[in-house]
C-alpha positions as CSV (number, residue, x, y, z in Angstrom):
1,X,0.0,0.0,0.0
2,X,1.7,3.4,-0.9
3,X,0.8,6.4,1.6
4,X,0.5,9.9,0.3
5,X,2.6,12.4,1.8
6,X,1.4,15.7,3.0
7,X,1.7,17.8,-0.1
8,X,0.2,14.8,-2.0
9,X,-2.9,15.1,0.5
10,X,-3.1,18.8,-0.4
11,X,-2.9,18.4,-4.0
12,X,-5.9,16.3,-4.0
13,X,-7.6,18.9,-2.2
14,X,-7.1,21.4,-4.4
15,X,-7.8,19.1,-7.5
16,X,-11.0,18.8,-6.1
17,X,-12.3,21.9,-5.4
18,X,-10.4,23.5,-8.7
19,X,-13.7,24.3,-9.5
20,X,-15.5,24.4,-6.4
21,X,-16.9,21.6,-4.4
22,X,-18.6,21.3,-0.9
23,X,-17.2,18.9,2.0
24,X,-18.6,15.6,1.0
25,X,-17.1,15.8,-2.2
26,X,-13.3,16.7,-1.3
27,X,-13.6,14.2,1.7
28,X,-14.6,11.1,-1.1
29,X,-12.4,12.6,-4.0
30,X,-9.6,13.0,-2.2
31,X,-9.5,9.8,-0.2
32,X,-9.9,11.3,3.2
33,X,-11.9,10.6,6.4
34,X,-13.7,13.5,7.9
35,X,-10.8,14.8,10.7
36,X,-8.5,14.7,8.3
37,X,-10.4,16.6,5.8
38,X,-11.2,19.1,8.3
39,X,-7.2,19.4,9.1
40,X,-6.2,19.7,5.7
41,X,-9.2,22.2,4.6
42,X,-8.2,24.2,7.7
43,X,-4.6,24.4,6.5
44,X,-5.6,25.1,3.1
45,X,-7.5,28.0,4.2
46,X,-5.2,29.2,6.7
47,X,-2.4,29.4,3.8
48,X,-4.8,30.9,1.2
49,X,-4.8,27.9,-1.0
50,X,-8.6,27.2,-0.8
51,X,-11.4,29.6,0.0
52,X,-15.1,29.1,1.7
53,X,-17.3,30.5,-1.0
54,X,-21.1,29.6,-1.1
55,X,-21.9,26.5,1.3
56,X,-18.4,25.0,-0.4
57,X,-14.8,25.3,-1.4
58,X,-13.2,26.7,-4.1
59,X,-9.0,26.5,-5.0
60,X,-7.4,30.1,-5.4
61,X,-5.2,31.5,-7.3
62,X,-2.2,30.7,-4.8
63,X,-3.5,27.0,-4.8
64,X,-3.4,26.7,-8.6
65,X,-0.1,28.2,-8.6
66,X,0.5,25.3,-6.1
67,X,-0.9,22.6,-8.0
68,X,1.6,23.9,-11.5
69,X,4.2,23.6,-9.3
70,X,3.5,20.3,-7.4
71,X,2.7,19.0,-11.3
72,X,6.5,19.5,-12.5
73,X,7.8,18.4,-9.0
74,X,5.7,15.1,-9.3
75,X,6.8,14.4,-12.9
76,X,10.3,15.2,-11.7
77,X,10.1,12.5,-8.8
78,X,8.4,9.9,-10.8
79,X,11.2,10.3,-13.4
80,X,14.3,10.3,-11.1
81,X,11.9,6.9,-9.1
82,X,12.2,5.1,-11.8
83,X,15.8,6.4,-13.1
84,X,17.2,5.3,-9.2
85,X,14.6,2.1,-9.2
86,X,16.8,0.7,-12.6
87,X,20.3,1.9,-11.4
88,X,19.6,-0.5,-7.9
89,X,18.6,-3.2,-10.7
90,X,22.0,-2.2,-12.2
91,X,23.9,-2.6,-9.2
92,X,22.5,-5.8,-8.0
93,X,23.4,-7.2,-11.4
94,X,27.0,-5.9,-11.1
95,X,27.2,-7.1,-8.1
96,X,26.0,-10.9,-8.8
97,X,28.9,-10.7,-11.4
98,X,31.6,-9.9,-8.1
99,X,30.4,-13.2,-6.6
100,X,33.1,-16.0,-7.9
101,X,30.2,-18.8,-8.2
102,X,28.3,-16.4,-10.3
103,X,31.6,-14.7,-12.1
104,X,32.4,-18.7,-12.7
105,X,29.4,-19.6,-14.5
106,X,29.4,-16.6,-16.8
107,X,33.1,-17.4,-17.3
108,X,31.8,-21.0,-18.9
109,X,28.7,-19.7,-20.6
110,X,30.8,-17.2,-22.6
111,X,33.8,-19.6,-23.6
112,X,31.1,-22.0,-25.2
113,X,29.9,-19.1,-27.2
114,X,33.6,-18.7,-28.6
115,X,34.8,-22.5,-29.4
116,X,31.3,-22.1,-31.9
């Protein structure tokens, strides 16, 4: 199960009420029980991401600049996961290829290739 950090947590909010949505619908569309959503819409609030407007929520201009930014930060992060993800799978192959009853075996595989 993969947990969401904080500023994943606020991005959702904001997604959701990008164009305005009351508590029911943030709470389901972003995953959230209801003390958490009332943390996080508190939060958002207090930092001028989200305002109260008409029996709902609506994301402001400092919250969409938010979610531009937290959109190239995510694709960043996603890139460089998976860039570090395949340089481990790198390593643990180089690193098979130290062991000598690994080393050996490769050793045999690639002389039969050669007396063909």
């Amino acid at each position: 199960m993969k947990y969401r950090s904080r500023i994943d947590i606020v991005a959702d909010v904001l997604k959701t009420a990008a164009t305005g949505a009351k508590r029911t619908r943030i709470m389901y569309i972003a995953n959230l029980s209801h003390s958490l959503l009332k943390k996080y819409l508190a939060d958002a609030i207090k930092v001028g991401f989200v305002a109260a407007v008409d029996g709902g929520f609506e994301t402001t201009e400092k919250g969409h600049n938010f979610l531009e930014k937290y959109s190239q930060f995510s694709s960043k992060y996603t890139t460089l996961t998976s860039q570090l993800e395949d340089m481990r799978f790198e390593m643990e192959i180089l690193e098979r290829m130290c062991r000598p009853d690994v080393a050996q075996g490769m050793r045999v595989g690639s002389d039969r290739k050669n007396r063909k």
